[in-house]
Backbone bond lengths (Angstrom), bond angles and torsions (degrees), N, CA, C in turn:
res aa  C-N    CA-C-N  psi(-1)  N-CA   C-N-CA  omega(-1)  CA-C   N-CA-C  phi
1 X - - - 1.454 - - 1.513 112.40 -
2 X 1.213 116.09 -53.70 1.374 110.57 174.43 1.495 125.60 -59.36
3 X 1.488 110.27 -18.67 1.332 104.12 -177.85 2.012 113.37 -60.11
4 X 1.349 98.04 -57.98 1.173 126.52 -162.37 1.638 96.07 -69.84
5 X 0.969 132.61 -15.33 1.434 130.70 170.92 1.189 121.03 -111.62
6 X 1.500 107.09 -1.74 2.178 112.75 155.46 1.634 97.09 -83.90
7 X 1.299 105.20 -28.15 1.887 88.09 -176.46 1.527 100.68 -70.77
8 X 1.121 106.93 -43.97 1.993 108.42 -155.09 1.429 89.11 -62.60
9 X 1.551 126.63 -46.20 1.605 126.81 -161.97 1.642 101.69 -79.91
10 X 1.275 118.04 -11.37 1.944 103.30 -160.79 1.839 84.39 -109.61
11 X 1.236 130.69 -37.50 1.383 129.61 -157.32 1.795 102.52 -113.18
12 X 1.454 123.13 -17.79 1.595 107.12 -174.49 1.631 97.59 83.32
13 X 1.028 125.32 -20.35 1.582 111.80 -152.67 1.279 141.70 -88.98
14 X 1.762 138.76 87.41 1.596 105.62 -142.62 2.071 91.65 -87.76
15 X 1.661 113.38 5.19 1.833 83.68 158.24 1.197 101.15 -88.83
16 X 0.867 153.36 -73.62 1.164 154.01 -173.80 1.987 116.34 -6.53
17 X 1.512 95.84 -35.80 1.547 107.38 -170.62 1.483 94.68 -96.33
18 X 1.106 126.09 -43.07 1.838 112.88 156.11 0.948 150.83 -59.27
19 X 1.799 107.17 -15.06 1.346 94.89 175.51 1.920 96.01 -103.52
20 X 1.674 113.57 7.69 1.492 86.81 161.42 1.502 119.09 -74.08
21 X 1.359 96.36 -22.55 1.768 113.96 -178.46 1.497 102.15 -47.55
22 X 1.631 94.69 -70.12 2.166 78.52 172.44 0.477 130.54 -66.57
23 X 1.935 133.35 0.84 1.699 108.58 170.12 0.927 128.49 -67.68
24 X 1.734 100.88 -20.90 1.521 117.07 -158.80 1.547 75.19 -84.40
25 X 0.624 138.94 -146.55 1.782 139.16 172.52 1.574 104.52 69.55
26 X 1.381 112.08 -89.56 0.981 128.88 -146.55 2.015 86.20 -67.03
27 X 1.267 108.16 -12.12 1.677 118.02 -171.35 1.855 86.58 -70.12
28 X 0.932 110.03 -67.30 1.381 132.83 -159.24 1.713 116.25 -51.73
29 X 1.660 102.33 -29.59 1.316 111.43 175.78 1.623 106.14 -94.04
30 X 1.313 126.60 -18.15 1.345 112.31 -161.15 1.774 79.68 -105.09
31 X 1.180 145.75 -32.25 1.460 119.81 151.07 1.420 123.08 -50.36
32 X 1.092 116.17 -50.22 1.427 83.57 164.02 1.330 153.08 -62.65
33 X 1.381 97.32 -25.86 1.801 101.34 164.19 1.739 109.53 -51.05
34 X 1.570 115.53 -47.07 1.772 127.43 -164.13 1.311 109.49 -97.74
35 X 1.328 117.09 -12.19 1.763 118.43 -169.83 1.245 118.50 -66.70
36 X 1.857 117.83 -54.06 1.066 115.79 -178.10 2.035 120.47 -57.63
37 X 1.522 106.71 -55.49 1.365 122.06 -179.75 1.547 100.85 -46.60
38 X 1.779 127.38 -49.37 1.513 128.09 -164.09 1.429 101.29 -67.31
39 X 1.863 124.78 -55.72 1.295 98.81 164.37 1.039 142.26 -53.49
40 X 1.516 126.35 -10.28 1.219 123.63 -156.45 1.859 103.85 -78.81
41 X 1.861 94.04 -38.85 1.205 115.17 -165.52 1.814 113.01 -78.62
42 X 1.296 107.39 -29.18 1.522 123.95 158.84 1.455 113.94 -56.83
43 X 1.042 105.93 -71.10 1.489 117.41 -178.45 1.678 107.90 110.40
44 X 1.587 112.58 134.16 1.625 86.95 -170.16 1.432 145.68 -77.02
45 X 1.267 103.84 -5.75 1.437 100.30 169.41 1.735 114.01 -70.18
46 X 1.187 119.86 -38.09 1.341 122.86 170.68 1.972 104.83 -49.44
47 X 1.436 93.90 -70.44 1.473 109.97 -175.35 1.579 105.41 -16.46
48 X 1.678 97.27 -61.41 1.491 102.92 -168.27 1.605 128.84 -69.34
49 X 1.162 101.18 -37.37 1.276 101.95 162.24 1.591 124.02 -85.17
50 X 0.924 116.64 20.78 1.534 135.06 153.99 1.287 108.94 -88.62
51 X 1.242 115.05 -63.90 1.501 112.61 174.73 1.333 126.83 -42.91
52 X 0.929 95.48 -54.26 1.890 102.53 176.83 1.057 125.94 -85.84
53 X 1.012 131.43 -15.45 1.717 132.39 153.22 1.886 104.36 -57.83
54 X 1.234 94.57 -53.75 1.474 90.88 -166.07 1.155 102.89 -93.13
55 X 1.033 138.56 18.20 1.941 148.65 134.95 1.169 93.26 -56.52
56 X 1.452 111.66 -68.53 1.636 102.79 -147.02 1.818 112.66 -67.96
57 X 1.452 98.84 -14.88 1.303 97.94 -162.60 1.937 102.46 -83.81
58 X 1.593 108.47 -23.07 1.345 100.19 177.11 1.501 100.35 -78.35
59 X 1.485 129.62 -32.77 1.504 104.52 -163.15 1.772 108.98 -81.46
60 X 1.444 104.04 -20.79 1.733 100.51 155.37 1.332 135.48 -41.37
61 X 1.249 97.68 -56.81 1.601 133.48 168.50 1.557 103.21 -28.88
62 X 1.419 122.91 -60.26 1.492 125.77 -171.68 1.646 91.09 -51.06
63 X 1.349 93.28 -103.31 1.721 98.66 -167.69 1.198 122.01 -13.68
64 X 1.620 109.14 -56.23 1.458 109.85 -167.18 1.817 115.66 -55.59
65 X 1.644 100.54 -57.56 1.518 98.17 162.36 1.605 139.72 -44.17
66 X 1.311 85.09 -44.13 2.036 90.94 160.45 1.479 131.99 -49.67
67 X 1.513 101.74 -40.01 1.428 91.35 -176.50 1.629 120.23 -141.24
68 X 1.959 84.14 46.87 1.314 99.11 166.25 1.517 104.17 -137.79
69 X 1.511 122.81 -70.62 1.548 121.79 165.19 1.624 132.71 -53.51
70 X 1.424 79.51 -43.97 1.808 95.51 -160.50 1.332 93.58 127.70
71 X 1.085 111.30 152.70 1.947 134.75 167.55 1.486 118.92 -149.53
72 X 1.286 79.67 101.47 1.836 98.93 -168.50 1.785 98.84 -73.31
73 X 1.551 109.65 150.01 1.498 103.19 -174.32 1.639 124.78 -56.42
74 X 1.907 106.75 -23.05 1.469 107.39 -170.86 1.418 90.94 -57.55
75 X 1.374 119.21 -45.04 1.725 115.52 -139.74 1.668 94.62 -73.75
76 X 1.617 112.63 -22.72 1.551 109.85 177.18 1.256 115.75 -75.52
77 X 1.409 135.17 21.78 1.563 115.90 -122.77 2.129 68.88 -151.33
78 X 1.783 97.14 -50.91 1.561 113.80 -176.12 1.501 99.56 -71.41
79 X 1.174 140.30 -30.31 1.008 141.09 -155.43 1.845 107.14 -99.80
80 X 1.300 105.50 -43.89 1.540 121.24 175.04 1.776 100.60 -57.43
81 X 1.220 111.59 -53.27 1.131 127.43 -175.21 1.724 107.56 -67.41
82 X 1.071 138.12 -35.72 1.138 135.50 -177.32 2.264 104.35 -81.89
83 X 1.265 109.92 -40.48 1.280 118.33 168.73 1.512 114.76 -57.08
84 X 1.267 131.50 -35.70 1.238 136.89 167.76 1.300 129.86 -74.45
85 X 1.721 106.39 -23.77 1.116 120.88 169.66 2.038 134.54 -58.67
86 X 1.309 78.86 -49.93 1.280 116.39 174.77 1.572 115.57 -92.09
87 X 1.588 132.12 0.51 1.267 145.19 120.86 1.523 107.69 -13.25
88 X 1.270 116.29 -89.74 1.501 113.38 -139.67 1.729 89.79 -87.86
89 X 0.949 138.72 -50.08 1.426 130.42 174.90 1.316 126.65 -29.85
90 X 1.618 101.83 -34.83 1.339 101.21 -166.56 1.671 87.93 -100.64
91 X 0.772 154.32 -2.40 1.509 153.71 -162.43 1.894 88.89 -102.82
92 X 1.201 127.44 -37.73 1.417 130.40 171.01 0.971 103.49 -61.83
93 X 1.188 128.45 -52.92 1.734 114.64 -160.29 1.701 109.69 -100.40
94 X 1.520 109.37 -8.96 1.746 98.16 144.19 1.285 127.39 -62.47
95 X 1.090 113.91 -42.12 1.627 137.14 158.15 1.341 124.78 -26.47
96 X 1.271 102.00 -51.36 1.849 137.90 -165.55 1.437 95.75 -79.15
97 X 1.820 111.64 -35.16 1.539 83.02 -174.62 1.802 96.63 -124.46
98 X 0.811 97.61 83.14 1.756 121.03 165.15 1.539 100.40 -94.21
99 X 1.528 109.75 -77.51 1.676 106.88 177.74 1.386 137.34 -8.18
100 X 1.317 93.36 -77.96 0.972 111.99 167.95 1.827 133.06 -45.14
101 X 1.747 99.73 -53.97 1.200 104.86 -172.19 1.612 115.73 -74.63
102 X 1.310 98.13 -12.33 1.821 116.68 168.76 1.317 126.13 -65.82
103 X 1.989 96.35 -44.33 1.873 109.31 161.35 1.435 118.23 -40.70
104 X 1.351 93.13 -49.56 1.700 107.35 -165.11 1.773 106.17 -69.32
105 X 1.353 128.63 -51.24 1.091 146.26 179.95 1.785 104.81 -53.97
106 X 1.212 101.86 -40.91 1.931 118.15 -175.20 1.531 89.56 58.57
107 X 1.170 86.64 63.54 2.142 115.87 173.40 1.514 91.12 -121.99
108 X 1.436 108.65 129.48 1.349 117.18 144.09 1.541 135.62 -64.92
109 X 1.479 101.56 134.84 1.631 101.44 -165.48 1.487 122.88 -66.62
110 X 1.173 101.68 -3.31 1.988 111.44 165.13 1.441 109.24 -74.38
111 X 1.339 118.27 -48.26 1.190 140.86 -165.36 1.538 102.41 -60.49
112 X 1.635 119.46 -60.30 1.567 142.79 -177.33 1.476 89.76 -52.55
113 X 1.315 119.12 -77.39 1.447 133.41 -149.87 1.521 93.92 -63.47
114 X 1.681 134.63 -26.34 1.112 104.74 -172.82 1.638 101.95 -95.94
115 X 1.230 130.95 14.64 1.221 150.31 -168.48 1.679 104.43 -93.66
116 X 1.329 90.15 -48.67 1.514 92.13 -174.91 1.376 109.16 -69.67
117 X 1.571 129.00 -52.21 1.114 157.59 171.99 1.539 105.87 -40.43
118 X 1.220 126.41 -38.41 1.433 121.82 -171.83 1.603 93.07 -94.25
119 X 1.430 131.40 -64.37 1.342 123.11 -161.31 1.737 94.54 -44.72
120 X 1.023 113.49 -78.22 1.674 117.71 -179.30 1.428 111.14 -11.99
121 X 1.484 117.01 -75.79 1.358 135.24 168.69 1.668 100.82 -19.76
122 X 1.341 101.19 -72.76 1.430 105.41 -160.02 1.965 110.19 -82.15
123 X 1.415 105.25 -5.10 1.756 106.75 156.91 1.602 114.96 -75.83
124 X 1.311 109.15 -8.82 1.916 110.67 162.50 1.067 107.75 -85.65
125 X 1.085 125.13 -22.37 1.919 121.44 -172.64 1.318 91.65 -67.87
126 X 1.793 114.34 -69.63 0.929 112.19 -134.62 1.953 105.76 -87.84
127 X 1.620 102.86 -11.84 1.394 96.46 -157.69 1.382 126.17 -68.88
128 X 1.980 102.55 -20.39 1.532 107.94 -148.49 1.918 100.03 -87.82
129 X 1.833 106.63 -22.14 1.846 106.72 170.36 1.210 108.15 -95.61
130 X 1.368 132.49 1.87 1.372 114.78 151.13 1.781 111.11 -81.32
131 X 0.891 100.34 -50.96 1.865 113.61 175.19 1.725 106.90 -36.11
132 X 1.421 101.96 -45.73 1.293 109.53 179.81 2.161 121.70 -93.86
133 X 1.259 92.72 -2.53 1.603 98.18 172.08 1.924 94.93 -104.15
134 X 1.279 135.57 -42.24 0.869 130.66 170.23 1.632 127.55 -45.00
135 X 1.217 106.01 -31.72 1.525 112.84 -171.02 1.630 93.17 -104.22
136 X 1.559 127.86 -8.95 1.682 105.73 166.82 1.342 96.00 -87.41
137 X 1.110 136.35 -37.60 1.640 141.73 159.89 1.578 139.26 0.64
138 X 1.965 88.11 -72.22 1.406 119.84 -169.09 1.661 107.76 -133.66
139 X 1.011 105.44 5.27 1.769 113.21 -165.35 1.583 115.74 58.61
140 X 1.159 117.16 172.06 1.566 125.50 -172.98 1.338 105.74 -61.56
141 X 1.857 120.49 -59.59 0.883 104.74 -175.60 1.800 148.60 -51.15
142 X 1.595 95.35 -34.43 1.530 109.99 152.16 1.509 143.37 -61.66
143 X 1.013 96.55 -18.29 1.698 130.94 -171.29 1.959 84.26 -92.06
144 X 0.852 111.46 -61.06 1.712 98.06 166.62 1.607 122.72 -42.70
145 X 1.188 110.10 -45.71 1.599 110.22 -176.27 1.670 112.08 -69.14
146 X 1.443 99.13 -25.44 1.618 104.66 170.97 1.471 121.72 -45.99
147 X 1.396 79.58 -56.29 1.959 106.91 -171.19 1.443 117.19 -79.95
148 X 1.467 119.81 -16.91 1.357 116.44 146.19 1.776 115.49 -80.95
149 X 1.074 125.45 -16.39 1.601 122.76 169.74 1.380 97.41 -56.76
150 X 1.280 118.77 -63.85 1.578 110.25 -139.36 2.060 107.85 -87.68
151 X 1.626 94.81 -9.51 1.470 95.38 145.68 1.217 128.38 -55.48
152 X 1.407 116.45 -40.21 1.600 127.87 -166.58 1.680 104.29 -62.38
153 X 1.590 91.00 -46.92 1.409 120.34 -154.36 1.519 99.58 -70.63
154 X 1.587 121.07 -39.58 1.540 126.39 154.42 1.102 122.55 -56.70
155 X 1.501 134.46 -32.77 1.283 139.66 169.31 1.686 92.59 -56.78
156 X 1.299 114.30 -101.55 1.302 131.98 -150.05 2.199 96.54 -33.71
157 X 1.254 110.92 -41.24 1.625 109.17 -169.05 2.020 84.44 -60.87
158 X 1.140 118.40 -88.18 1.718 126.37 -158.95 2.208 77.29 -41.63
159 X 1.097 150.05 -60.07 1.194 115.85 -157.53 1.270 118.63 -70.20
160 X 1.480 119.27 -7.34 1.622 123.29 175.46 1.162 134.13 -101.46
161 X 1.081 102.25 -19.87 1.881 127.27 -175.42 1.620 103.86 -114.07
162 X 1.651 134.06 -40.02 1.043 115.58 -145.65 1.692 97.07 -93.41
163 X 1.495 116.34 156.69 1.837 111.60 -178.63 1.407 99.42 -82.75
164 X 1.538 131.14 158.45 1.210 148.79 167.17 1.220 111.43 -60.21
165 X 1.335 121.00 135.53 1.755 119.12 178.09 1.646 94.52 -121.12
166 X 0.805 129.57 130.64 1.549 140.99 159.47 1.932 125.91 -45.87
167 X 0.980 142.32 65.34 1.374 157.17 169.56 1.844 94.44 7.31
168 X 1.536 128.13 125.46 0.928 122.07 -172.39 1.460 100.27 -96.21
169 X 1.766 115.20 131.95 1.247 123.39 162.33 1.827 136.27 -17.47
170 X 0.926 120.19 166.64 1.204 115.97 -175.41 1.857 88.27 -116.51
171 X 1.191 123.60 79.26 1.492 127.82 160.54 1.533 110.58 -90.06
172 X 1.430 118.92 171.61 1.743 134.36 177.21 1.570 98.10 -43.66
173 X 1.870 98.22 -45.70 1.542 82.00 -159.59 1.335 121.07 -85.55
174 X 1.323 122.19 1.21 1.397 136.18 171.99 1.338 96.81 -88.14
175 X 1.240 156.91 -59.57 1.010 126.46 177.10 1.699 137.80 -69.97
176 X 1.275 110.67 4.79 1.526 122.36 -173.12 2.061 85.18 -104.53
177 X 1.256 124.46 -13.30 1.516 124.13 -176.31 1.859 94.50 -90.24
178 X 1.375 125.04 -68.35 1.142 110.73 142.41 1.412 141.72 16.72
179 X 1.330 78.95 -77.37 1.896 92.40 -178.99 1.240 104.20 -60.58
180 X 1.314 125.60 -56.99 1.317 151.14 -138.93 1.763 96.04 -72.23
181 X 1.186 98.82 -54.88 1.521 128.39 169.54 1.654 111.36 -34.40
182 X 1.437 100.48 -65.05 1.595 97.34 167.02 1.285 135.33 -84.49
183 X 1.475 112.87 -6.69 1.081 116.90 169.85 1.800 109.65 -69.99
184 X 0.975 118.20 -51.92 1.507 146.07 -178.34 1.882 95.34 -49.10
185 X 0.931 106.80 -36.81 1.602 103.47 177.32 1.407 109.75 -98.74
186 X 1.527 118.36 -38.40 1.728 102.94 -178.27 2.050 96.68 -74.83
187 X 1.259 118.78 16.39 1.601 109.81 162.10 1.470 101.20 -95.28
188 X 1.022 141.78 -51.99 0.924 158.96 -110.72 1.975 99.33 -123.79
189 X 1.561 113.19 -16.14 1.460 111.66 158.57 1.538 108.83 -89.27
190 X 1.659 109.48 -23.15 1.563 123.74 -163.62 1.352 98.46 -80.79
191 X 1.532 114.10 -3.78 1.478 110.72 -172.89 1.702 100.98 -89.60
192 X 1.639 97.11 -58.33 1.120 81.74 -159.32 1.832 108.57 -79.38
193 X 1.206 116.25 -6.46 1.663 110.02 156.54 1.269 136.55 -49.07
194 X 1.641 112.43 -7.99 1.367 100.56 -144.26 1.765 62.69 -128.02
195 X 1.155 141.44 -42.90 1.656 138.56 -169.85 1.718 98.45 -81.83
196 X 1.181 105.34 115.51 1.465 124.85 168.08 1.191 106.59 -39.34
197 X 1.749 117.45 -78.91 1.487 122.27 -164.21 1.315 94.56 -54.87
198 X 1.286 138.16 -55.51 1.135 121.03 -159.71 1.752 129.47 -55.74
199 X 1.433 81.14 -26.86 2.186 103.09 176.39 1.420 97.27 -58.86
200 X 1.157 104.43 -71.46 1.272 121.08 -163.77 1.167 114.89 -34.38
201 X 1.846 119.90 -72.87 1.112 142.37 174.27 1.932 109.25 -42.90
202 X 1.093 114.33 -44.20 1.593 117.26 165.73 1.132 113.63 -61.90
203 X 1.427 125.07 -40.84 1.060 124.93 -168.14 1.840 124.37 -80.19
204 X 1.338 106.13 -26.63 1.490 135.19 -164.98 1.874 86.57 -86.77
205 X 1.129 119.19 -24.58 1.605 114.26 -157.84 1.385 77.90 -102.15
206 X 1.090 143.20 -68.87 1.996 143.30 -143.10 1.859 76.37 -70.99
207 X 1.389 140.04 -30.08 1.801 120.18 -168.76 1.324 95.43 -97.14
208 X 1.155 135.67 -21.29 1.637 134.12 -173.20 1.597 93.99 -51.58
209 X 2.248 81.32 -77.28 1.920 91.84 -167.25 1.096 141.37 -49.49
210 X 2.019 105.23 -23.59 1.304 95.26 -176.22 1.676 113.46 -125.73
211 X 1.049 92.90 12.70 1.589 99.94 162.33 1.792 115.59 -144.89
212 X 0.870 119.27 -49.02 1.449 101.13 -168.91 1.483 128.10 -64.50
213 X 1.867 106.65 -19.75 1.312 112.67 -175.96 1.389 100.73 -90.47
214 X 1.140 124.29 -38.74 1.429 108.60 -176.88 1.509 98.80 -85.16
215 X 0.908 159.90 48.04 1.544 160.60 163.01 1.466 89.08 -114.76
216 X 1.369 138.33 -61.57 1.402 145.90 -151.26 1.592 89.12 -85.14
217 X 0.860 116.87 -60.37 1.842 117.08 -176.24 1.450 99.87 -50.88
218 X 1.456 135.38 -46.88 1.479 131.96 -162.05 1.896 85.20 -80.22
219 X 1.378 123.62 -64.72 1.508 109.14 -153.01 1.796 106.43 -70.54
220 X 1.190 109.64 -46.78 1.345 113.63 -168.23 1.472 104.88 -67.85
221 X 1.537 125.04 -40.17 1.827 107.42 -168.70 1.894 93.19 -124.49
222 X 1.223 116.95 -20.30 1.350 111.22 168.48 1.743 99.43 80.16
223 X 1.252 114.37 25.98 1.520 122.51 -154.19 1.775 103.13 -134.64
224 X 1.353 118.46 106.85 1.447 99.71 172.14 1.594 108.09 -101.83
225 X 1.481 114.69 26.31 1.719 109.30 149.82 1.208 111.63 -72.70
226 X 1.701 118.84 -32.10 1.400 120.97 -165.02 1.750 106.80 -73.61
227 X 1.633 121.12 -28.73 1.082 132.12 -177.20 1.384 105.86 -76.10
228 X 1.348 113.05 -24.07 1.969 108.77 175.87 1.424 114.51 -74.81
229 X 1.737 105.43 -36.80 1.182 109.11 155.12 1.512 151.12 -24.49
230 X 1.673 93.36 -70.28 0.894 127.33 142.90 1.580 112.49 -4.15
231 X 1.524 94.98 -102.68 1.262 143.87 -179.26 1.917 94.85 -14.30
232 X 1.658 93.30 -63.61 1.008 106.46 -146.96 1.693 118.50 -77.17
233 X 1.660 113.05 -13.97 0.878 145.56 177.65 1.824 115.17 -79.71
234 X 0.989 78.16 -18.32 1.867 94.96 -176.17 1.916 118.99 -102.33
């Protein structure tokens, strides 16, 4: 939320606020083609604290450049795009280490997995009217430094608490899983390319979230509580 409403508030711009929308997008699909195989090869405790360090350091990156150098839109555009990137990877290899951290707990893995599954669940409820009372609060730009903290703050917990998993080899059968892997997804874009509703419906949701609601929330109430709202209602 804050991203998309430092562009609309620093530039006026609703292209400008869409095409950060697709970076993040276009971030989100080209991790997924590389996300699964890169954790695999990281291993996830590494994975994750890779991710979030270097999360936190691009969503720092905004603010800090703004209102010290200058931050020209490409570098917001490289930077949006690198934060999205490193999205879904690192959300795998939190994922990745459930097992484990369930062994240790002598938690059952129904139990973990539905643990994980609900907090998450319920960090969409709650994130998009705090996201949006925070930024009438402290403004967007500060509301950024938050959201790179609590990356940090995820890093440092998985590097202290979480057990080490070992990076799985590059054998035949990891790479024929691989394959399999991308094959399974270039069907699976061909699906929904080739099914209308389905375009559409993808398509109507990636212009809602990242441009039309916060465009309508900034002109019509001038309020990005109303956009968490929003958000949150949707």
């Amino acid at each position: 939320m804050a991203i998309p409403w430092f562009v609309l508030q620093t530039t006026d711009s609703a292209t400008r606020t869409g095409l950060t929308g697709g970076a993040f997008l276009l971030a989100a699909v080209v991790a997924g083609i590389f996300g699964g195989p890169l954790v695999d090869r990281m291993g996830f405790k590494r994975a994750s604290i890779v991710a979030d360090l270097t999360g936190a350091v691009a969503v720092a990156l905004i603010p800090l450049l703004y209102h010290t150098v200058g931050l020209y839109f490409w570098q917001l555009l490289v930077l949006v795009f690198l934060g999205g990137f490193l999205d879904a990877p690192g959300h795998m290899a939190h994922q990745g280490l459930i097992p484990d951290l369930a062994g240790r707990a002598r938690m059952g893995i129904e139990r973990a997995n539905s643990a994980f599954q609900g907090i998450q669940h319920a960090s969409f409820l709650v994130g998009p009217p705090l996201a949006g009372l925070l930024i009438f609060l402290f403004a967007p730009g500060n509301v950024l430094w938050i959201d790179a903290a609590t990356f940090v703050v995820s890093a440092g917990l998985v590097a202290a608490l979480a057990p080490y998993t070992a990076p799985r080899s590059g054998t035949a059968a990891e790479v024929c899983r691989a394959r399999r892997y991308l094959t399974e997804l270039a069907e699976g874009v061909a699906f929904i390319r080739r099914d209308r509703l389905m375009l559409w419906m993808f398509g109507i949701g990636v212009v809602a979230n990242s441009l039309v609601l916060p465009l309508f929330a900034r002109q019509t109430y001038g309020s990005a509580v109303v956009l968490g709202l929003m958000l949150w209602g949707s």
